[in-house]
N, C-alpha and C positions, 0 to 999 in steps of 0.2 A: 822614017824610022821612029821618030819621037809621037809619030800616030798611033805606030804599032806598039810603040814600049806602053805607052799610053791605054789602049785598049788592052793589051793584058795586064798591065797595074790593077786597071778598074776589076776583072771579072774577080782579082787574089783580093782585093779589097772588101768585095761583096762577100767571098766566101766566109773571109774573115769575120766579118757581121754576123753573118747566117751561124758560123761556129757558136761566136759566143751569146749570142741568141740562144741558140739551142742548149747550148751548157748551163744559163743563168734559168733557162724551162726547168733543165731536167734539175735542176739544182732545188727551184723550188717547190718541186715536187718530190723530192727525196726528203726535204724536212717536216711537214705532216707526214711521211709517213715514218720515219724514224720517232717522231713525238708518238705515233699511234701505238708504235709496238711496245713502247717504255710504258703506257699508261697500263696497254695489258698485262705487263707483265709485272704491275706493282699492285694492279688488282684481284691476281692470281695469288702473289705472295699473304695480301693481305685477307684474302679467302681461306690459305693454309693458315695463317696464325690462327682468325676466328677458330675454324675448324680443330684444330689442336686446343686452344682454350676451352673450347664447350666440350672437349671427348676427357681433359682433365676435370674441370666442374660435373661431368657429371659421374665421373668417376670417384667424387670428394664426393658426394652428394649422400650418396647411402648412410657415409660414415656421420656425418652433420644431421641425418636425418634420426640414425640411430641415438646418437647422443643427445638431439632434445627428444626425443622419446623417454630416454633415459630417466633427462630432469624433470618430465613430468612425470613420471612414477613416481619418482622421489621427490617431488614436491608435495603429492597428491596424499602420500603417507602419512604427513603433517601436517595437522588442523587446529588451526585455534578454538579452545573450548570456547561452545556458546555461554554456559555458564559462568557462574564463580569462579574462581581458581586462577591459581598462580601460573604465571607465563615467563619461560626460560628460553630466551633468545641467544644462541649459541651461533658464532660467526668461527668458520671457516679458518683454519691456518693456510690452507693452501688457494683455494678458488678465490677466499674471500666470501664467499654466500654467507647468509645467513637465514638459519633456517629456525621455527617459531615449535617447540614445544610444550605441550599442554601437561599438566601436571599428572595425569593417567598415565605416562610413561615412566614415572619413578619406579614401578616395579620392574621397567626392563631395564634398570642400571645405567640409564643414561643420561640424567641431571648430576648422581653422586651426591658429594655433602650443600648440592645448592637450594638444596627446600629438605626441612627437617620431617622426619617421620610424625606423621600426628595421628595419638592413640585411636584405637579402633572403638568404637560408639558401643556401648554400655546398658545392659538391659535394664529395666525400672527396676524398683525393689520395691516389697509387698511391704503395707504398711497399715497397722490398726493402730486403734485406741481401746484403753480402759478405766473407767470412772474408779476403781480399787486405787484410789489416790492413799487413802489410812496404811491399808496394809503393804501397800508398794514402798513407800518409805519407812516402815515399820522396818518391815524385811532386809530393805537395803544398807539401810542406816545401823543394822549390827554391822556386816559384810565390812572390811577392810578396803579404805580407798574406794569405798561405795558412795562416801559422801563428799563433794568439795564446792567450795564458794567464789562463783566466777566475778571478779570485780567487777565495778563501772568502767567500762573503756578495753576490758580485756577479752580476747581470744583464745579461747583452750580448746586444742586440737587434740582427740583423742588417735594415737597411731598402731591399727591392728592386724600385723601379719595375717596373712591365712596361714594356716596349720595344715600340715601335710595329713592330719589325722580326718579334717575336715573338709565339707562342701559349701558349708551357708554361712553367713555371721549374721549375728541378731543382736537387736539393742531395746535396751528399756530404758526411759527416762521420765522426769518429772521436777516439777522446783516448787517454792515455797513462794507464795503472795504473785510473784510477776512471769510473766513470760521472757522466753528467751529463742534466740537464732540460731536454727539449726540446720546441716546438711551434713550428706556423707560425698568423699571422693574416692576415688582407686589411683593409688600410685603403681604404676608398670614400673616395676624395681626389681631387682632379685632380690629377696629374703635372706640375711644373715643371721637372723633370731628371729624366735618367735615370742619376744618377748612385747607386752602391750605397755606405750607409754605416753606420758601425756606432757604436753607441749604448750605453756602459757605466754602469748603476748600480750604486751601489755594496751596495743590497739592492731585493726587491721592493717592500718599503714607501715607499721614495726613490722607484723608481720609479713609486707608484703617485702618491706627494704632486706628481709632475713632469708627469700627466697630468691629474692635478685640476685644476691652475694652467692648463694649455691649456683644458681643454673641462670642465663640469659633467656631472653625471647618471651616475654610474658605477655600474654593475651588478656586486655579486658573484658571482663564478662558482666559486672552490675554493680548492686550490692544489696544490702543484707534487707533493706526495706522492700524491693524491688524483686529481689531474689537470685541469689550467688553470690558469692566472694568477691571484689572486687577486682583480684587478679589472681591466676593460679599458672602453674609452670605448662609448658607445653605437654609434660608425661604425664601430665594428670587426665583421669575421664573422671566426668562429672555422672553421677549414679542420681543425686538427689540436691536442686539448690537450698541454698544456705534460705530459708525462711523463720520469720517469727511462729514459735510455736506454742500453740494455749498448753503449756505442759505444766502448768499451774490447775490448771480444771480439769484437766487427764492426762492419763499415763499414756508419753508416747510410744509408740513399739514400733517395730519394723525388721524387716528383713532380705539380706541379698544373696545371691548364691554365686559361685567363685567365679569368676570371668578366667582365672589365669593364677600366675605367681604375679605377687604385689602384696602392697599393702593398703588398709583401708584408713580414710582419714576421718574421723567421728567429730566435724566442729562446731564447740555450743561459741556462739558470739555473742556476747551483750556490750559489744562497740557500740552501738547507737544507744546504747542507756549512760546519761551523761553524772547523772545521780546515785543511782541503785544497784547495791551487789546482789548477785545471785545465789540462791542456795541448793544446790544441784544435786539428785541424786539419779545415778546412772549404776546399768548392770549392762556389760558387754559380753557375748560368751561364742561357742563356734557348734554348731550342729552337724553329724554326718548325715 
């Protein structure tokens, strides 16, 4: 009996083995393939993500593509002058850009009060001489306010509306023993009178500190040796510079025809004579 318990122990024994043999096989062949099916299917997922990113990117894409299209228009708009001239760099309240304008765009009203209007350029005026030095001061020297005496160090500005009756103004001058420094300018003003008046400083530096106190922003331009005024206001156009003029050896003359409403600035300067008064005779008048 203990033979036969024995022989069938053994075969339940074997079988035993042979089970879990076979369970620990299949065991280890159900975990590669359970790791198999998880890797595809997170390579699948991560195929749909790409896939969904790239169909939204290219669905932004137009829109981003439109937009710097955009910015280069409107960059390409605005060019900094190769020349001279003033440059108005205006930034952005909302982007922050900033974008570079050239001073040719003042007249599309898009600087405003950041750069001042500067008078429009001024045609020459016709200009002779006449040796009738006797009779020129003969003549003028009866005539009322025909005759006056420009001190040493002084500037007298003569100031002459145009007249609504007239086109041109004309002048005659001359002085006695010395020469004296002369030009004309145009003030872009409205006329309130047409009354002619004259205006003595007692140098050019007075005069210039009396035009600062009117108006800011004054341009230098020379001076009287050299040729112009030392400084003049931004409304002014310069028609003729301030020069020494032989009006001692002939009668200067000359003439300009109207640009506009303003008025005309007629100035004898004898600032650079530190010694010598002048004795000046002038006739101003207006031609149609």
């Amino acid at each position: 009996e203990n033979e036969d318990s024995a022989q069938k122990t053994e075969p339940a024994d074997q079988l035993v083995d042979s089970l879990e043999s076979s369970t620990s096989q299949s065991g280890s062949q159900i975990g590669p393939l359970m790791s198999a099916g998880a890797t595809e299917d997170l390579k699948e997922e991560a195929g749909a993500l790409e896939d969904q990113e790239v169909s939204e990117l290219e669905e932004k894409l137009p829109d981003k593509i439109q937009s710097l299209k955009e910015e280069a228009v409107r960059t390409s708009n605005y060019h900094v002058p190769q020349g001279a001239g003033d440059i108005v760099m205006i930034q952005s309240d909302h982007t922050g850009a900033v974008d570079i304008l050239s001073a040719e765009l003042e007249t599309a009203d898009l600087l405003g009060e950041q750069r001042k209007a500067q008078p429009p350029p001024l045609a020459p005026p016709t200009v002779w001489t006449t040796e009738k030095m006797k009779e020129f001061k003969a003549k003028i020297g009866k005539e009322k306010n025909g005759r006056m005496v420009v001190k040493r160090g002084e500037v007298v500005t003569v100031r002459v509306p145009t007249h609504p009756d007239g086109k041109c103004i004309c002048w005659e001058f001359a002085t006695d023993d010395y020469d004296i420094g002369f030009g004309v300018y145009f003030d872009w003003t409205t006329v309130t009178s047409t009354a002619i008046t004259v205006q003595v400083s007692e140098s050019s530096d007075e005069e210039d500190e009396e035009e600062e106190e009117e108006i800011e922003g004054l341009a230098p331009v020379g001076d009287v040796e050299r040729g112009s005024k030392s400084y003049l206001r931004n409304r002014y156009g310069e028609i003729m510079p301030v020069y020494r003029r032989n009006s001692h050896r002939e009668v200067q003359a000359g003439s300009h025809e109207y640009p506009g409403e303003g008025i005309y600035l007629l100035k004898f300067d004898n600032s650079y004579s530190l010694l010598r008064n002048k004795t000046l005779f002038f006739h101003v008048y207006y031609t149609s």
